[in-house]
C-alpha positions as CSV (number, residue, x, y, z in Angstrom):
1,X,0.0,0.0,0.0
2,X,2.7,2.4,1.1
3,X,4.4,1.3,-2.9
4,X,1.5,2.4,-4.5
5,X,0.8,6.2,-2.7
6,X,4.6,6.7,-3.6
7,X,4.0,6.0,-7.3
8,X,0.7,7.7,-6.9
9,X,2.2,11.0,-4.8
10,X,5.4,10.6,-7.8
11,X,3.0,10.6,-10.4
12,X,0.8,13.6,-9.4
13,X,3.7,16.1,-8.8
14,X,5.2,14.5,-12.6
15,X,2.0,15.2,-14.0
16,X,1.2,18.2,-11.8
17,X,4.4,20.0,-12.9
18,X,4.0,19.5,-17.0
19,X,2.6,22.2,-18.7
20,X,-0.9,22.0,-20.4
21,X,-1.3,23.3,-23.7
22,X,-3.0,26.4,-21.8
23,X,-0.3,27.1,-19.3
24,X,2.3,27.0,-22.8
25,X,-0.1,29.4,-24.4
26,X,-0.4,31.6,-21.5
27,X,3.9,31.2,-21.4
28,X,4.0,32.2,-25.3
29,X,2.1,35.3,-24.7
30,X,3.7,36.7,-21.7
31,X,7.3,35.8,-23.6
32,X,5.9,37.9,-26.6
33,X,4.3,40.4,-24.7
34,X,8.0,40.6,-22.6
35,X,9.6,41.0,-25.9
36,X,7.9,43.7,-27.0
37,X,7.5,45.8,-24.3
38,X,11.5,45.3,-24.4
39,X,11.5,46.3,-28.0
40,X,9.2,49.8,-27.6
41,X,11.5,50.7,-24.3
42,X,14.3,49.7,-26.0
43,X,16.1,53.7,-27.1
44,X,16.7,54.7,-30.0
45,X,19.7,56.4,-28.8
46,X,21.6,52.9,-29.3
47,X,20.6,53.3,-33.5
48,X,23.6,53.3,-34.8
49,X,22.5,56.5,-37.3
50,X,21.7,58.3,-34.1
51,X,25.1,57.8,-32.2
52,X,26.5,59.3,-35.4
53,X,24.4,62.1,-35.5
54,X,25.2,62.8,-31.4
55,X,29.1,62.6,-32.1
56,X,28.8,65.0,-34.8
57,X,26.6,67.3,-32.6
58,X,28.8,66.5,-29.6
59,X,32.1,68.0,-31.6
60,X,30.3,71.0,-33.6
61,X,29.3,72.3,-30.1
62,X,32.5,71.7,-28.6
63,X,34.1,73.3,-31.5
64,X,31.3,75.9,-32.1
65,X,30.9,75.1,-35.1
66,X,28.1,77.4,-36.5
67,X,28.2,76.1,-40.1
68,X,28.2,72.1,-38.7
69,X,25.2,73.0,-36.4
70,X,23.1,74.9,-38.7
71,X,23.6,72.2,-41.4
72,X,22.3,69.7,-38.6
73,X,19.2,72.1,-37.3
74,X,15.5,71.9,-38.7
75,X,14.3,74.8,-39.9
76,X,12.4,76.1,-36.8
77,X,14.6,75.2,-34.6
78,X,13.6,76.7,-30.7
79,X,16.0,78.3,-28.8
80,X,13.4,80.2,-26.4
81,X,9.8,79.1,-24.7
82,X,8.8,82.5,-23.6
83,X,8.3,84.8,-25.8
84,X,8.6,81.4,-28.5
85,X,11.9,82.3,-30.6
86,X,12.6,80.4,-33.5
87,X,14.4,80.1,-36.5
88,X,17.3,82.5,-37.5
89,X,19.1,84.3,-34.5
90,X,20.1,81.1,-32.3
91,X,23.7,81.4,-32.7
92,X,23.3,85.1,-31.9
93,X,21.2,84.9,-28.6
94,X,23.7,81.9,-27.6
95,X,26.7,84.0,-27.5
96,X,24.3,86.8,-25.8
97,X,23.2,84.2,-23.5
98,X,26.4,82.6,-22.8
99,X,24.9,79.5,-23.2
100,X,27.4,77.5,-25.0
101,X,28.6,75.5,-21.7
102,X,25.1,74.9,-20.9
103,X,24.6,73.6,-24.4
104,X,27.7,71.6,-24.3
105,X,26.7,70.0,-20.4
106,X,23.3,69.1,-21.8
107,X,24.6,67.6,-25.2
108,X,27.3,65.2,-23.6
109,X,24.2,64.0,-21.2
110,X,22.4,60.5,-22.1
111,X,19.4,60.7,-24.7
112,X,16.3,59.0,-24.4
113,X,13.0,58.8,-26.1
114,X,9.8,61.1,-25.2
115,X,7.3,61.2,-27.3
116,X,8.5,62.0,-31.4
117,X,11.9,63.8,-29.7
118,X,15.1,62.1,-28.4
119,X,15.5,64.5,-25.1
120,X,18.4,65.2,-23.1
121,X,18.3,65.2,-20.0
122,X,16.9,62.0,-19.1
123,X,15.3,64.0,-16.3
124,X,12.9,65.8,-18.7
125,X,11.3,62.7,-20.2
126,X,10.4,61.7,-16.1
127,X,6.9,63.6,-15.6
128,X,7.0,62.9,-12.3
129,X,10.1,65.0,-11.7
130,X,8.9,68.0,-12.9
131,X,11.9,68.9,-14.9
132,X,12.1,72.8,-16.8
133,X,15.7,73.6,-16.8
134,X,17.8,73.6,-19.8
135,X,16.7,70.8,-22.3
136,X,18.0,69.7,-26.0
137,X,15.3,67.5,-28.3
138,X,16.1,65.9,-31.3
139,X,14.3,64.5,-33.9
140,X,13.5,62.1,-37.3
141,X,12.4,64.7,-39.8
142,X,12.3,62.7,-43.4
143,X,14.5,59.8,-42.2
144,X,17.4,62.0,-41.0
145,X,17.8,63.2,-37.2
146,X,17.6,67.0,-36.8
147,X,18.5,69.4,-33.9
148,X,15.2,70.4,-32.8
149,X,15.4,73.1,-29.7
150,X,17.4,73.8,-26.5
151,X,15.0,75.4,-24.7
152,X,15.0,76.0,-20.7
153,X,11.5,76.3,-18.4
């Protein structure tokens, strides 16, 4: 008697502790589901086109390089939130400014993803934090990445 509720006990935690076709199911999806939740937090910042463009950013502002960083700019690029400045006059109100260390602190600072914009600091893409100091956002305009604004507030 005692033979057979060892088999019987082996048996039950052998059969307990395969996986039905449900419980694999239900594995499958919570791997996928893993997977992609790893692939939409994953940054773009590690694209290899992206490090590329940050390098070159990285050195034009180092070098102030006004011809390098205008090249690399969109078009309405923001350099002030209040009043909203825009456009031509960036390089001008930097120098005015003195914002060049700022912008070079800011630039050298790790990128990551909020919303359509690659943001440094990493701070500002935490809206729990509350963040509205000096900020740089880049972005994908027609498959190419663009400096977008450095902006503070």
């Amino acid at each position: 008697m005692r033979i057979l509720l060892v088999v019987f006990l082996a048996f039950a935690f052998v059969v307990g502790g395969c996986q039905t076709p449900e419980k694999k199911k239900e594995k499958l999806k919570q791997a996928e589901l893993k997977k992609k939740a790893k692939a939409d937090l994953r940054e773009e910042s590690s694209d290899v086109d992206f490090q590329a463009f940050l390098g070159r950013l990285r050195k034009a502002v180092a070098k102030r390089d006004v011809e390098t960083l205008k090249s690399m700019m969109t078009d309405d690029f923001g350099y002030k939130l209040e009043p909203p400045m825009s456009g031509p006059g960036v390089f001008q109100y930097w120098e005015q400014e003195n914002l060049w260390p700022e912008l070079d602190g800011i630039v050298s600072e790790r990128f990551v993803k909020k919303g359509a914009f690659m943001v440094s600091p990493p701070q500002f893409a935490d809206p729990s934090l509350n963040y509205d100091g000096y900020r740089i956002g880049i972005a994908r305009v027609r498959g190419s990445w663009k400096f977008a604004y450095f902006v503070n507030g």
